[in-house]
N, CA, C and O atoms as a GROMACS GRO file, in nm:
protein
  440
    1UNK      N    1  13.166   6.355  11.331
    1UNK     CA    2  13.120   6.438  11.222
    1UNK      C    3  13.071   6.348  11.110
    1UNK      O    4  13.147   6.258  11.074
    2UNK      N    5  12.960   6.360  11.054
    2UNK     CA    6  12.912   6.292  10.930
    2UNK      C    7  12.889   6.398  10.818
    2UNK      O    8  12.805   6.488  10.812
    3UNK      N    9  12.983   6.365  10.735
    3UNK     CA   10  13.001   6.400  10.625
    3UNK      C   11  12.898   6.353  10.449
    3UNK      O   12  12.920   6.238  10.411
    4UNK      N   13  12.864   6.383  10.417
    4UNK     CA   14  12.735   6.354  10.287
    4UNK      C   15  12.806   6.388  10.188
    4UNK      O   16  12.843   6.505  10.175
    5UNK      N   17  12.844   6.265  10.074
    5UNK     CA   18  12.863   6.278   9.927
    5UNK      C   19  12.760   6.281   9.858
    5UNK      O   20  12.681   6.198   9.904
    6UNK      N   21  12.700   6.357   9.732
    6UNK     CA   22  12.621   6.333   9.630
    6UNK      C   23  12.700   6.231   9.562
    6UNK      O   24  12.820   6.249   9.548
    7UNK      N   25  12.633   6.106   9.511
    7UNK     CA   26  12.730   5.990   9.432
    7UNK      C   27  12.618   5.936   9.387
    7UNK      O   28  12.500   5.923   9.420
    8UNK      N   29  12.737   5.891   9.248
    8UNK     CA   30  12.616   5.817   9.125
    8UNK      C   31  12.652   5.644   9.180
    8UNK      O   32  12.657   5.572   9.080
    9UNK      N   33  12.672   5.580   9.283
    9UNK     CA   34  12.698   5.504   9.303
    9UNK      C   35  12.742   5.461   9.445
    9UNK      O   36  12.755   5.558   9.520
   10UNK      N   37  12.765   5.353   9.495
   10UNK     CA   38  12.701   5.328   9.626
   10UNK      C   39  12.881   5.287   9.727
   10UNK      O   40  12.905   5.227   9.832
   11UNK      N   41  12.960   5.352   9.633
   11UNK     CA   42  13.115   5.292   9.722
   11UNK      C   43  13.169   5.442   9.692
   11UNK      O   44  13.125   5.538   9.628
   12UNK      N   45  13.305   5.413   9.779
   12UNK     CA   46  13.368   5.562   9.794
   12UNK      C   47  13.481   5.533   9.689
   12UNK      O   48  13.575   5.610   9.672
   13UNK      N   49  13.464   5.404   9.615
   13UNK     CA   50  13.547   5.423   9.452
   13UNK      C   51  13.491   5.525   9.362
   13UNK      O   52  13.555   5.613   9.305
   14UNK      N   53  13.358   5.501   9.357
   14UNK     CA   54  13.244   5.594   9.273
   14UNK      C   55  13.274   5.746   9.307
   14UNK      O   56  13.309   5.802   9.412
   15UNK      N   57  13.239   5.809   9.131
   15UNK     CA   58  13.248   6.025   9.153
   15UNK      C   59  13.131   6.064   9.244
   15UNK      O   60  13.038   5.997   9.289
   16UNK      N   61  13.159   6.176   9.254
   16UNK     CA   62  13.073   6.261   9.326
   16UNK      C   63  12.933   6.301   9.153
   16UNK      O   64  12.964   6.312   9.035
   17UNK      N   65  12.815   6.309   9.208
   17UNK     CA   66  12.731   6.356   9.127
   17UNK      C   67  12.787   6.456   9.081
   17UNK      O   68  12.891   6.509   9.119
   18UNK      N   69  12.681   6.501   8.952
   18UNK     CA   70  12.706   6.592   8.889
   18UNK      C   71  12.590   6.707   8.948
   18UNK      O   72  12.615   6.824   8.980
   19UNK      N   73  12.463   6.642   8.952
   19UNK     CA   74  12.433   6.687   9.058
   19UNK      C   75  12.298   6.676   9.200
   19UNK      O   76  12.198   6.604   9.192
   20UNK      N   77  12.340   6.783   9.343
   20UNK     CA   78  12.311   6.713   9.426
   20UNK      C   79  12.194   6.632   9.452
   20UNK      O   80  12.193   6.530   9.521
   21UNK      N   81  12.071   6.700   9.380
   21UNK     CA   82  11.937   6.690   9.422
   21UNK      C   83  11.917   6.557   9.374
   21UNK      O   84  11.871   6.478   9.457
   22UNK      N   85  11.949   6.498   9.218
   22UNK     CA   86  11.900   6.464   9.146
   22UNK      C   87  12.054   6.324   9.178
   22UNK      O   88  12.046   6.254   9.078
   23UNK      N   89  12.108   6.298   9.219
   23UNK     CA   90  12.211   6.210   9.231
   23UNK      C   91  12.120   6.063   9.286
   23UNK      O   92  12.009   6.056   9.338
   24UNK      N   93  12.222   5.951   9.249
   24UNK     CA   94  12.176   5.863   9.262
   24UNK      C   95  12.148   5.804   9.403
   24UNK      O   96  12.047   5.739   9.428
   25UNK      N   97  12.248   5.833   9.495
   25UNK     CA   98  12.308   5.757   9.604
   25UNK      C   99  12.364   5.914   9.707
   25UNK      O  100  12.393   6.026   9.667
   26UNK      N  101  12.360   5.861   9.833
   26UNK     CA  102  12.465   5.945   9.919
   26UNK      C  103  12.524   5.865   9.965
   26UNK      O  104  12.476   5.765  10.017
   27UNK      N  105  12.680   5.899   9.954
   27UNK     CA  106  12.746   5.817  10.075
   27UNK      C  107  12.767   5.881  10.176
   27UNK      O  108  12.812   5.991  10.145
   28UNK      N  109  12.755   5.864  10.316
   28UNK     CA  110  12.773   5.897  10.406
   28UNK      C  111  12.857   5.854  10.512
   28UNK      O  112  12.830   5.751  10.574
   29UNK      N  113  12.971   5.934  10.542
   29UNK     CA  114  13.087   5.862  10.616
   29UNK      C  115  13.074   5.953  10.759
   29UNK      O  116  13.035   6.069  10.773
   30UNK      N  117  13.108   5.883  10.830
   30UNK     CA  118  13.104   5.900  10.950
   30UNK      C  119  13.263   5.919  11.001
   30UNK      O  120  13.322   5.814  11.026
   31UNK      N  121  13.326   6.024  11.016
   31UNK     CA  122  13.478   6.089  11.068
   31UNK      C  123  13.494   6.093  11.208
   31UNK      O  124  13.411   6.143  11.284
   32UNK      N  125  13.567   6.057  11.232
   32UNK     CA  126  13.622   6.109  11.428
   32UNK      C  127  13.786   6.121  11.417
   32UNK      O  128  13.871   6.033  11.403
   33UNK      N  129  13.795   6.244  11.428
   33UNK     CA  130  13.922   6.291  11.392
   33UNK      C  131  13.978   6.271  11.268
   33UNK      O  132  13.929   6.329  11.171
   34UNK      N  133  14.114   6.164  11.251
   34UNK     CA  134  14.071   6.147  11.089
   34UNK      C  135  14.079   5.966  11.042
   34UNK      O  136  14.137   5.906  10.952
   35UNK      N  137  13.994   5.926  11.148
   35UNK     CA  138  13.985   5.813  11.146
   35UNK      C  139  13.814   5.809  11.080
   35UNK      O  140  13.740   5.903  11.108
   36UNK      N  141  13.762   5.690  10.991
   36UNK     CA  142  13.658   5.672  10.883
   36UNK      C  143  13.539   5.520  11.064
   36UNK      O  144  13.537   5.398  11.080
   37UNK      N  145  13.485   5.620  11.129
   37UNK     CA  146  13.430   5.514  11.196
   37UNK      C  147  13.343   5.425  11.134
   37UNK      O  148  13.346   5.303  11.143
   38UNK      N  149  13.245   5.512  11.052
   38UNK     CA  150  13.132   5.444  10.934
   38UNK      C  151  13.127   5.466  10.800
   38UNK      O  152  13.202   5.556  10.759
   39UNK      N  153  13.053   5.403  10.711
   39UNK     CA  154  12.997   5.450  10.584
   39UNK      C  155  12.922   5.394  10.604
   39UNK      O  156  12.922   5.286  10.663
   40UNK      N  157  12.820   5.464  10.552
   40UNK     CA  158  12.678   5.396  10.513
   40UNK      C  159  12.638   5.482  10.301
   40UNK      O  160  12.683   5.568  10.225
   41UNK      N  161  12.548   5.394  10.305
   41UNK     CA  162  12.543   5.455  10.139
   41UNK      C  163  12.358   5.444  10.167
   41UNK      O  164  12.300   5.359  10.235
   42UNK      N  165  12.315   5.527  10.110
   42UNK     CA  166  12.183   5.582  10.074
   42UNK      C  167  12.123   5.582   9.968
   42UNK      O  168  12.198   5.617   9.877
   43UNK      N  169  12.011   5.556   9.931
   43UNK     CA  170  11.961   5.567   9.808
   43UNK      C  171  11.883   5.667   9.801
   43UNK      O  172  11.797   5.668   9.888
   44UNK      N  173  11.882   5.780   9.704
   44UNK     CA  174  11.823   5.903   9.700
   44UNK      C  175  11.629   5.892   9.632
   44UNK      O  176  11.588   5.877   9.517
   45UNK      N  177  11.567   5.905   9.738
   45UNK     CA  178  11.427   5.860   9.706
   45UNK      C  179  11.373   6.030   9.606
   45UNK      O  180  11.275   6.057   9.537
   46UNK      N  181  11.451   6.080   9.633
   46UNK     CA  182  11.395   6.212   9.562
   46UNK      C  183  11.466   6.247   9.418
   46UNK      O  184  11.473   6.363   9.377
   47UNK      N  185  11.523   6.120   9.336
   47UNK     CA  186  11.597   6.192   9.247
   47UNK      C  187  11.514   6.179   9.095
   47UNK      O  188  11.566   6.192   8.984
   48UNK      N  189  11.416   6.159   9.114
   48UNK     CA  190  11.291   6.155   8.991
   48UNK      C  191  11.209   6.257   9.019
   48UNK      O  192  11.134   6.298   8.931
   49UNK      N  193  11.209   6.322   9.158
   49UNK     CA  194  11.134   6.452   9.161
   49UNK      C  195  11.070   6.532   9.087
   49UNK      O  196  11.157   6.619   9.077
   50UNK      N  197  10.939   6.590   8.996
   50UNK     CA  198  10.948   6.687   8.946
   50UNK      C  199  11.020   6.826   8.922
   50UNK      O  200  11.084   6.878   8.830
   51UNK      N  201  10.974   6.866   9.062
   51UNK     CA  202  11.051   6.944   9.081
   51UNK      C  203  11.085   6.985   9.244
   51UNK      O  204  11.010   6.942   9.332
   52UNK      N  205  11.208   7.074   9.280
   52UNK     CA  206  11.251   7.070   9.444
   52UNK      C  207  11.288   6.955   9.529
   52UNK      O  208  11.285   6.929   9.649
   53UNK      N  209  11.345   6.867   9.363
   53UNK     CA  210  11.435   6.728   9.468
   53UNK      C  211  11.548   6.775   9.605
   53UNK      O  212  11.555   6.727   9.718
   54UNK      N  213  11.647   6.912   9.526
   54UNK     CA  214  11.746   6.943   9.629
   54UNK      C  215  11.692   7.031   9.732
   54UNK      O  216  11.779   7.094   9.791
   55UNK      N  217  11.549   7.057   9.776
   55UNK     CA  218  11.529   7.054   9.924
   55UNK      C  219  11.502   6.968   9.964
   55UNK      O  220  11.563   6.926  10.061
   56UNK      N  221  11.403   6.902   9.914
   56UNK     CA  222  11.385   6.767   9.982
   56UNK      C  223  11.509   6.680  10.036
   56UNK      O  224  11.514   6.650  10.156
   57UNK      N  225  11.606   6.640   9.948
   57UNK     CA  226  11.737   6.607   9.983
   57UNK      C  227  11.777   6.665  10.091
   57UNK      O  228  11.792   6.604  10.197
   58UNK      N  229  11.806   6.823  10.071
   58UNK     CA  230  11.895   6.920  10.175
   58UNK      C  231  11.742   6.844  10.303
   58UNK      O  232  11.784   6.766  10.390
   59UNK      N  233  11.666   6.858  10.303
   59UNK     CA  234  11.612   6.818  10.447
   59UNK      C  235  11.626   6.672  10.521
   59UNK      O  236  11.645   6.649  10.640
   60UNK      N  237  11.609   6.574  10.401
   60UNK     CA  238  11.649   6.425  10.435
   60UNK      C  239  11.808   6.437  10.512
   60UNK      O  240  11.834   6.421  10.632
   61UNK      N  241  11.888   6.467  10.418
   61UNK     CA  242  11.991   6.527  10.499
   61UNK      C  243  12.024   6.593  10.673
   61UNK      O  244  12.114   6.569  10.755
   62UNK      N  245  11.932   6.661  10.674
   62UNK     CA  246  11.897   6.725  10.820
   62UNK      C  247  11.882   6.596  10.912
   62UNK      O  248  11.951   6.578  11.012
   63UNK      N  249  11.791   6.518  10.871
   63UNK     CA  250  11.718   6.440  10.943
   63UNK      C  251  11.846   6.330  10.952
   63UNK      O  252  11.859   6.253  11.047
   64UNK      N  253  11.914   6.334  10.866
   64UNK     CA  254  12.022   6.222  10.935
   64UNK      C  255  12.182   6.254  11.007
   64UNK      O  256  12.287   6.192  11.017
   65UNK      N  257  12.132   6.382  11.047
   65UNK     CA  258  12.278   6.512  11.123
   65UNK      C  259  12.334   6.453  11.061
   65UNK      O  260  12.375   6.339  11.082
   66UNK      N  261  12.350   6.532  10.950
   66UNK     CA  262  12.493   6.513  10.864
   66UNK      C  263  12.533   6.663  10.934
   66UNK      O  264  12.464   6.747  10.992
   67UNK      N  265  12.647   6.656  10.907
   67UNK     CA  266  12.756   6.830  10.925
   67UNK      C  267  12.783   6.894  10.799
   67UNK      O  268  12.743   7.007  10.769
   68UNK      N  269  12.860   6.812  10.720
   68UNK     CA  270  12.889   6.853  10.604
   68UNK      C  271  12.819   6.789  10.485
   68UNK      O  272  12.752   6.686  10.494
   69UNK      N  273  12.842   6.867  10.359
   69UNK     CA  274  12.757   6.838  10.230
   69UNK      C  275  12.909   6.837  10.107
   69UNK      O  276  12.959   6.946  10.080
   70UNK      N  277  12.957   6.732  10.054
   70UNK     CA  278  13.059   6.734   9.955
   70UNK      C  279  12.967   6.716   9.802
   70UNK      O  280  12.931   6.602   9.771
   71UNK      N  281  12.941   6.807   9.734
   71UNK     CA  282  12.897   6.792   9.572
   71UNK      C  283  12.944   6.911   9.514
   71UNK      O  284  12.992   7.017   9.552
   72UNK      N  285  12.903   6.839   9.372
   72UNK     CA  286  13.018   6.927   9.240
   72UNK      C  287  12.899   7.012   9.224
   72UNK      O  288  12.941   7.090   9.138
   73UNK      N  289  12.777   7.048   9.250
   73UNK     CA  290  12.695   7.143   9.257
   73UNK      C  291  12.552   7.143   9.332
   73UNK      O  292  12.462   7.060   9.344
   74UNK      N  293  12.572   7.259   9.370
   74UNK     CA  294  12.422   7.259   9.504
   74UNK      C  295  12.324   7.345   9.462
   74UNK      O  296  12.365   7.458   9.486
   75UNK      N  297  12.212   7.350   9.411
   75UNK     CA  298  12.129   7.441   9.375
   75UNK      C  299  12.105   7.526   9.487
   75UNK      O  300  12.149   7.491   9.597
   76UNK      N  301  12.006   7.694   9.466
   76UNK     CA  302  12.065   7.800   9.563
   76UNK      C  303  11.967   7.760   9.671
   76UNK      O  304  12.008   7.766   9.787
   77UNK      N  305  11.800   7.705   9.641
   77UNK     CA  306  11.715   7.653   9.717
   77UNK      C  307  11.780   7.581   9.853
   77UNK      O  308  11.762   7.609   9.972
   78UNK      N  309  11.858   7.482   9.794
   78UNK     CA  310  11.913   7.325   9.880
   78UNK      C  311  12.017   7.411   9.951
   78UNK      O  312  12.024   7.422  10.074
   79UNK      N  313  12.108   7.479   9.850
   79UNK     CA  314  12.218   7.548   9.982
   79UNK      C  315  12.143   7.642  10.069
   79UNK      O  316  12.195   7.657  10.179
   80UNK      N  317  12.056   7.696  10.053
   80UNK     CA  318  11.977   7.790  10.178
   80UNK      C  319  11.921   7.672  10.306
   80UNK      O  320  11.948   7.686  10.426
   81UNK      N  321  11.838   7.556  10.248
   81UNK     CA  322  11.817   7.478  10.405
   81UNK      C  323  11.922   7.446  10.450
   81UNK      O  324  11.944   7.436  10.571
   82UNK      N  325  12.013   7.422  10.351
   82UNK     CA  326  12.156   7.313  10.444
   82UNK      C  327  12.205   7.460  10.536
   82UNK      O  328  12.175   7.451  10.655
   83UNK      N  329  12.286   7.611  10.491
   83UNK     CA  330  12.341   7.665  10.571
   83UNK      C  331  12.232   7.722  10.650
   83UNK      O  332  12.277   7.807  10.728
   84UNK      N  333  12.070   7.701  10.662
   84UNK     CA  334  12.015   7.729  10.748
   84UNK      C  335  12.009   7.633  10.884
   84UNK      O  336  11.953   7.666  10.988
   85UNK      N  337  12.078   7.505  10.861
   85UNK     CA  338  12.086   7.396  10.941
   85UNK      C  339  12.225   7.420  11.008
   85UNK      O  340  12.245   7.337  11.096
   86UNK      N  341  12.313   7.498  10.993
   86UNK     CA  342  12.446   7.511  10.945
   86UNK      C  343  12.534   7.406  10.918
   86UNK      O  344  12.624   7.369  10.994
   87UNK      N  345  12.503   7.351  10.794
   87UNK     CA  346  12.546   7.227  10.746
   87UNK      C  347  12.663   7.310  10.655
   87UNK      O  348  12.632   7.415  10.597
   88UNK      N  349  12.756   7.272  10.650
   88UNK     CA  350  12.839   7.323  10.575
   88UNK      C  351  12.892   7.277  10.427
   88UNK      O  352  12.968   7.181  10.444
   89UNK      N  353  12.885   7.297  10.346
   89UNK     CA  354  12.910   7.277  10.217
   89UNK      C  355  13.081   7.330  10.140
   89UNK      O  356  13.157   7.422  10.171
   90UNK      N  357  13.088   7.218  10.028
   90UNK     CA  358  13.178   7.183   9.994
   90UNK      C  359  13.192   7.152   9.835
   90UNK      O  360  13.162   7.037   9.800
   91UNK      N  361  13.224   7.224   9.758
   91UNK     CA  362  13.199   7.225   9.601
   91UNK      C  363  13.341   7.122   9.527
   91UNK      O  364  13.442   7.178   9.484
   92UNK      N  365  13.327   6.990   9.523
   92UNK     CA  366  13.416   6.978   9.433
   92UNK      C  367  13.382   6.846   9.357
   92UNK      O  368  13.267   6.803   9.344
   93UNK      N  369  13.470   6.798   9.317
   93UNK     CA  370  13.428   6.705   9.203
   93UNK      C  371  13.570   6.553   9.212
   93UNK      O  372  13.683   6.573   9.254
   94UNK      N  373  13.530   6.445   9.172
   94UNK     CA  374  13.614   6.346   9.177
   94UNK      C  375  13.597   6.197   9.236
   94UNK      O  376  13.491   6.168   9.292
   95UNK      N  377  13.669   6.131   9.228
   95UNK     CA  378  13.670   5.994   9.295
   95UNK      C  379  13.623   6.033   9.499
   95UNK      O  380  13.700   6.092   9.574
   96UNK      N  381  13.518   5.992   9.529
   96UNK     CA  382  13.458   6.041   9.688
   96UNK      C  383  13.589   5.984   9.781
   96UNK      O  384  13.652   6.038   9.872
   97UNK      N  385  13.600   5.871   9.725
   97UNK     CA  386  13.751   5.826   9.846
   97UNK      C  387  13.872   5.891   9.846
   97UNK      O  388  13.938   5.869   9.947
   98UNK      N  389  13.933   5.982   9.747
   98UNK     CA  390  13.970   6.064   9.685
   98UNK      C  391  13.985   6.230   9.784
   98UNK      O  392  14.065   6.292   9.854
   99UNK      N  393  13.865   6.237   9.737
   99UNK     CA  394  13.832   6.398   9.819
   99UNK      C  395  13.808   6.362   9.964
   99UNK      O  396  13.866   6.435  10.045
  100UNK      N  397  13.729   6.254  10.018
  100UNK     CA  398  13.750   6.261  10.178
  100UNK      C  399  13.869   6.250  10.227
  100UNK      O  400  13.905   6.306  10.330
  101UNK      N  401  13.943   6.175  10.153
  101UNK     CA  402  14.129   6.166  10.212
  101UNK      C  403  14.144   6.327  10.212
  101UNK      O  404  14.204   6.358  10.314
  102UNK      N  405  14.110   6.451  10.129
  102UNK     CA  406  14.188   6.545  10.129
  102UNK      C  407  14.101   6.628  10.201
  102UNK      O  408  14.144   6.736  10.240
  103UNK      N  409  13.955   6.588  10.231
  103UNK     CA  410  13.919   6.655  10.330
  103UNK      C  411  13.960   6.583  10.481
  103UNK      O  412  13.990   6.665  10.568
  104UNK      N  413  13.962   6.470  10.513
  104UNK     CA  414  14.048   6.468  10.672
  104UNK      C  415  14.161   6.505  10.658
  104UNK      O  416  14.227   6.491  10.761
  105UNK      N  417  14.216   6.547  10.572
  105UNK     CA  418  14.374   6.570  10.578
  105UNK      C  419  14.351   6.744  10.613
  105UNK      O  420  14.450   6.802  10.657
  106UNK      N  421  14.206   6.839  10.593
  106UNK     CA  422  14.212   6.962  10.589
  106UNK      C  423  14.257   7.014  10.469
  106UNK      O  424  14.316   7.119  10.498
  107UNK      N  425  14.262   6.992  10.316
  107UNK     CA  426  14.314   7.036  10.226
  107UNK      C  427  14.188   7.033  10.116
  107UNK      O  428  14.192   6.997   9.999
  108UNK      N  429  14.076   7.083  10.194
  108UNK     CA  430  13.971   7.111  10.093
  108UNK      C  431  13.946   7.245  10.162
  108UNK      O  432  13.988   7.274  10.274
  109UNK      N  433  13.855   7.341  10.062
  109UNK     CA  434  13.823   7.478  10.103
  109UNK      C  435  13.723   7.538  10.078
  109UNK      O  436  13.710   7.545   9.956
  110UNK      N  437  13.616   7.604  10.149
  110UNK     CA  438  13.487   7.622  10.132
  110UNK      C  439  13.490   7.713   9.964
  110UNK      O  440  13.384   7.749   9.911
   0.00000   0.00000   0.00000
């Protein structure tokens, strides 16, 4: 399962954006069961966008099968491609190393 943080920064010390479209970085961790096989970190080419950075995102996204989407806010545009992908989304806020511990643990909630 690959999981997608919005992050203003390129480690899983760094918060989650404030928000998704327009964030600096994704980190992207790669889960198998609740073991961390990868991270990779991303640089968000769409976050100067005029305007409709968070589809563009929500589709870059697509293109790298992510499953899940963790940010402290998803515009309604970006959440329509992601659950049209059925990418599943995840609203919260905090240190990313933080919230993935409590999401492999199962103690996060749509």
């Amino acid at each position: 399962m690959k999981v997608a943080f919005s992050s203003n920064g390129k480690e899983l010390s760094d918060n989650i954006a404030e928000f998704f479209g327009r964030c600096a970085y994704f980190i992207v961790v790669e889960v198998e069961g609740e073991k961390i096989i990868k991270t990779e970190s991303l640089r968000n080419e769409n976050e100067n966008q005029v305007s409709g950075a968070g589809m563009l995102v929500a589709k870059f996204l697509v293109e790298k099968d992510v499953d899940v989407v963790i940010a402290k806010s998803v515009g309604p545009r970006a959440l329509d491609v992601l659950k049209q992908f059925n990418i599943e989304v995840y609203k919260e806020e905090g240190v990313i190393g933080d919230v993935l511990e409590k999401f492999i643990d199962k103690k996060i909630r749509k």
